[in-house]
N, C-alpha and C positions, 0 to 999 in steps of 0.2 A: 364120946365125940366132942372134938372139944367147939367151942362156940363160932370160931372164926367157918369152921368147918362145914359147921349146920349152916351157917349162914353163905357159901357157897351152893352147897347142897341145895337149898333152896330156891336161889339166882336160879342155879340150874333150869330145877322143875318150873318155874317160872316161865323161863325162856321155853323150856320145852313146848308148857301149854299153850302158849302163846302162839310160837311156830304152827304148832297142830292144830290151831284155831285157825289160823291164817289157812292153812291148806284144806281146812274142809272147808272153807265158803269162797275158795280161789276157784280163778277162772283155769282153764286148761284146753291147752293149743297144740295142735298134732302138723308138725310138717310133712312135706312128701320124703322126709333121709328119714323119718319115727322117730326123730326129736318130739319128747313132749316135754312143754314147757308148763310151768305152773308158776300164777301171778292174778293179775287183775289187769285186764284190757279193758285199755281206753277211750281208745279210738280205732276205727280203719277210716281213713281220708286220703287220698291221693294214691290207691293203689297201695296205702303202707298200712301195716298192723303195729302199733304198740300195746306193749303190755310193761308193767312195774312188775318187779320180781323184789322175793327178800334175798335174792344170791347176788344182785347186780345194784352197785348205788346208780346208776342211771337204767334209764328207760330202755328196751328193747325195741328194735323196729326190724320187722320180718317183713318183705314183700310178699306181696297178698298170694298172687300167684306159686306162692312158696308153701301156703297152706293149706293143710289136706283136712282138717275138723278142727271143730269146735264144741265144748261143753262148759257151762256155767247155770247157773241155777237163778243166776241175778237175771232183773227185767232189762231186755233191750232193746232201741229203737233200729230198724231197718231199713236201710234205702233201696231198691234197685236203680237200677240206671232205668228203665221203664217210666217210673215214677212213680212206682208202689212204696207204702208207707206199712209196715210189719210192726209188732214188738211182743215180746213175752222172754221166754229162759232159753236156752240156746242148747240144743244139745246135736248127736250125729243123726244121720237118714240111713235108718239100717236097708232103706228099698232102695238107695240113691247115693253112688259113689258122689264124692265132689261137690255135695251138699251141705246146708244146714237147715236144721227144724228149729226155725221160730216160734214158738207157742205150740200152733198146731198145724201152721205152711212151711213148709218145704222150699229152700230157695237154693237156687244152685252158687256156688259159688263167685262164680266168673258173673252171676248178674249182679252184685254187691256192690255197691257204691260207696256207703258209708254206714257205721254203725258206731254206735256212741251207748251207754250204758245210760239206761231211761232211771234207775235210782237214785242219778247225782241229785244235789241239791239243786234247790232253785237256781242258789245265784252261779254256780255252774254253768247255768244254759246260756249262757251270757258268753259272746265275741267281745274283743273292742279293740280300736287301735286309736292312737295319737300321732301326731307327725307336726313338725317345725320346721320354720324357714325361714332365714334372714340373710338378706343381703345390703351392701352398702357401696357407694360409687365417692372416693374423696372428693373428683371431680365438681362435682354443683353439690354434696351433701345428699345425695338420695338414697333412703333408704324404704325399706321394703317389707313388711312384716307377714308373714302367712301362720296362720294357727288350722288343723284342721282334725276331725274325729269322727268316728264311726265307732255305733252299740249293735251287735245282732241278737235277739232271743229268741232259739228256736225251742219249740215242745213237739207235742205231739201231731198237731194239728195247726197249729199257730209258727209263722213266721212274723216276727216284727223289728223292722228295721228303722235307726234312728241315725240321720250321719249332719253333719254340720261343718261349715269353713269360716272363716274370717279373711280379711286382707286389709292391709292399710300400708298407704303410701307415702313419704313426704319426700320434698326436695327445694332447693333455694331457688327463689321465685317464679314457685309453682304452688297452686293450690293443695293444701294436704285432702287428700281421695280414701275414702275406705269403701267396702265392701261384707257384708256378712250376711248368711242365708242359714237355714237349719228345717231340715224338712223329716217328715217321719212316713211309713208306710208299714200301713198295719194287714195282715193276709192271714184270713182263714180259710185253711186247705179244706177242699169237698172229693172227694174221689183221689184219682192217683193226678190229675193235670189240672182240676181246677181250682179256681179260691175267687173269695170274694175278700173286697179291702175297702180298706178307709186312707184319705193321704191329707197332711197338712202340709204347709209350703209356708215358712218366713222368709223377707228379700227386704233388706236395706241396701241402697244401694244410689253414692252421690254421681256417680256415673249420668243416671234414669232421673235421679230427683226424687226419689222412692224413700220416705221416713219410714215407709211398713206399706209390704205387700200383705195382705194373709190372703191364701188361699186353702181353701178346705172341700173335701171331695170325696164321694161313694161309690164304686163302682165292683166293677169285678173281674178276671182275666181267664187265660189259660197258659200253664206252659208248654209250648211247643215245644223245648228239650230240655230234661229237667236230669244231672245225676249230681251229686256231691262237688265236682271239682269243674263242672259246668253244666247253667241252664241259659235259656234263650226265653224271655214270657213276651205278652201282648195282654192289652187290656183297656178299659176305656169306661167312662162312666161320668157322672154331671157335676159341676163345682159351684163354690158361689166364693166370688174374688171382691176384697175392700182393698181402696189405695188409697193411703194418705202419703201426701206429698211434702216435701219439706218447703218449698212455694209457698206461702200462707195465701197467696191469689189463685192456685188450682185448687179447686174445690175437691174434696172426698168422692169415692164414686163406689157404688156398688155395683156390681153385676153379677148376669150366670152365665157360666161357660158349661160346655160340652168339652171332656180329655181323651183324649187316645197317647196312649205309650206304650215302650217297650220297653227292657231291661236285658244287657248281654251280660253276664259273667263268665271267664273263667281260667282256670289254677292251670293249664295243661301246654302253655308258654315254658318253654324249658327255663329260662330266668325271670319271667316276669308273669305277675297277672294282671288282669285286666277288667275293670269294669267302666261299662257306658250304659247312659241312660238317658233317652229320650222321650218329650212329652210338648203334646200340639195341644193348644186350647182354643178353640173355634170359639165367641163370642156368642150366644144367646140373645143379648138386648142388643148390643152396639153392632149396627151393620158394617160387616167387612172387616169387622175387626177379626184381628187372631194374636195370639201370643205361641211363641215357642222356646221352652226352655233344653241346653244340652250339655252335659258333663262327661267325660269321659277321664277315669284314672289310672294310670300306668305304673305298677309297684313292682320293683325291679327288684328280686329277694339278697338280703347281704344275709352274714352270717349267724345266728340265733333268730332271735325272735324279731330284728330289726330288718326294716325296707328302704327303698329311695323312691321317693313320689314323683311324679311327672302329672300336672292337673290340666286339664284346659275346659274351660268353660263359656257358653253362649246364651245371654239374653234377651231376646227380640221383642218387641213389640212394633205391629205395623199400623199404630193411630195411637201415639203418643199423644202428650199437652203439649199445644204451640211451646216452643225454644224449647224441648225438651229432647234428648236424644233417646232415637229406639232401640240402641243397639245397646248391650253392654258385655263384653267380652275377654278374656285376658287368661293368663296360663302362669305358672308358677310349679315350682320344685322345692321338696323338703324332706326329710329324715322325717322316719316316724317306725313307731315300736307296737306288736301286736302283743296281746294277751286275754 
């Protein structure tokens, strides 16, 4: 044999074992026509199944409802729309049509909300988008800058969310204005509906007179509707808020507040989704004071992985420092990219 030959020959076997490596640790997906498919699933989110195949250079997406079983041997994380929280290897329910066996539960198909492969790596577990926005007016020179981001890292038991904006303003004989906040909210799941969290809150802001809000806070919630592509929570629990002012004559102030808030997302907007989030701070020491912060975001889906932002946001405070406004308020639109 001559050498060019061996040296195919080999490729070959190569390829071969390769192939046959891939299919014995692949995942496998049974429709209702007895298509089985064989790959590695990704995700189920919105109602959609993908899976990567070595026969297709892109990804597959099967609608859920299209799927009659599942088998894989890899660990998997499970949602119902309930808001049970499952994971183990996935195989069929020989007692139960329209089923799958997580570990060692039984979930029916139609209650499946999401399911994501629990052996990814860490940085995997990772959301995140960016988004930009500029505009300009030749008119008096104003222009308009918005920056804004969102991290999500979900595990097993842990959701932690990290999101942040910017703004900055300028124009001919006007004072140039910015704006920049970045707040985190940390959530350990207990059960299928509750969780306890942690939340910090930064707020610059020449609007207010605000050099640095912190606020930092313990509490814990429930969610009242909780699947993949929408929940709705409530929750509340105690803060302790420092304001330094860019005034050098208002003085620093500490306090404790009491928070109540809620949180709406969700995916199920035929073009757009949706998240708002609201939060009341009832004052502790200062009588009659309150603050109330509100955001709501509007992401209108374009084509890949790209969105159109729609933001609107509200600041209050009802016992400001003399000359200082309590109100801070303002909305803005920008391009931004998920991954």
């Amino acid at each position: 044999m001559s050498s060019r030959a061996r040296c195919v020959t080999s490729l070959s076997v190569l390829l071969l074992l390769t192939y046959a490596s891939v299919l014995s640790a692949a995942d496998v997906v049974i429709t209702l026509t007895g298509e089985k498919l064989v790959g590695e699933i990704t995700s189920v989110e919105k109602d959609v199944l993908t899976i990567a195949t070595v026969y297709s250079d892109s990804d597959l997406q099967i609608k859920w409802d299209q799927v009659a079983a599942l088998e894989s041997d890899r660990q998997f994380l499970v949602e119902t729309f309930d808001g049970r929280r499952v994971s183990g290897p996935l195989k069929a329910d020989p007692a139960t049509k329209a089923a799958v066996q997580v570990g060692d539960v039984s979930v029916p198909l139609a209650e499946v909300s999401a399911m994501v492969p629990y052996d990814r790596s860490f940085w995997a577990r990772f959301d995140a988008g960016f988004d930009f926005g500029f505009s300009m007016t030749q008119a008096n020179s104003a222009k308009q800058l918005t920056l804004g981001g969102n991290l999500l890292y979900r595990d097993r038991q842990i959701v932690d969310t990290a999101f942040g904006s910017a703004f900055r303003s300028t124009q001919d004989d006007a004072p140039e204005t910015q704006r920049w906040d970045f707040g985190n909210d940390f959530r350990y799941l207990i059960g299928d509906r509750w969780y306890a969290n942690t939340t910090q809150d930064f707020v610059n802001s020449d609007q207010q007179g605000l050099e640095l809000r912190t606020t930092i806070g313990a509490g814990g919630g429930r969610y009242l509707l909780r699947s993949a592509s929408q929940y709705l929570s409530a929750g509340g629990g105690l803060a302790w808020t420092n304001e330094d002012y860019s005034d050098v004559a208002v003085p620093t102030s500490d306090s404790a507040e009491a928070y109540l808030g809620t949180e709406f997302m969700t995916e199920k907007l035929k073009v757009a989704d949706l998240v708002t989030r609201f939060a009341y701070y009832p004052s502790l020491t200062v009588d009659d004071r309150y603050r109330i912060n509100y955001k709501l975001d509007l992401d209108f889906n374009l084509p890949g992985d790209w969105y159109f932002r729609m933001s609107v946001f509200e600041n209050f405070d009802s016992q400001p420092p003399p000359s200082l406004s309590s109100n801070d308020y303002g909305w803005s639109n920008s391009f931004g990219l998920e991954f």
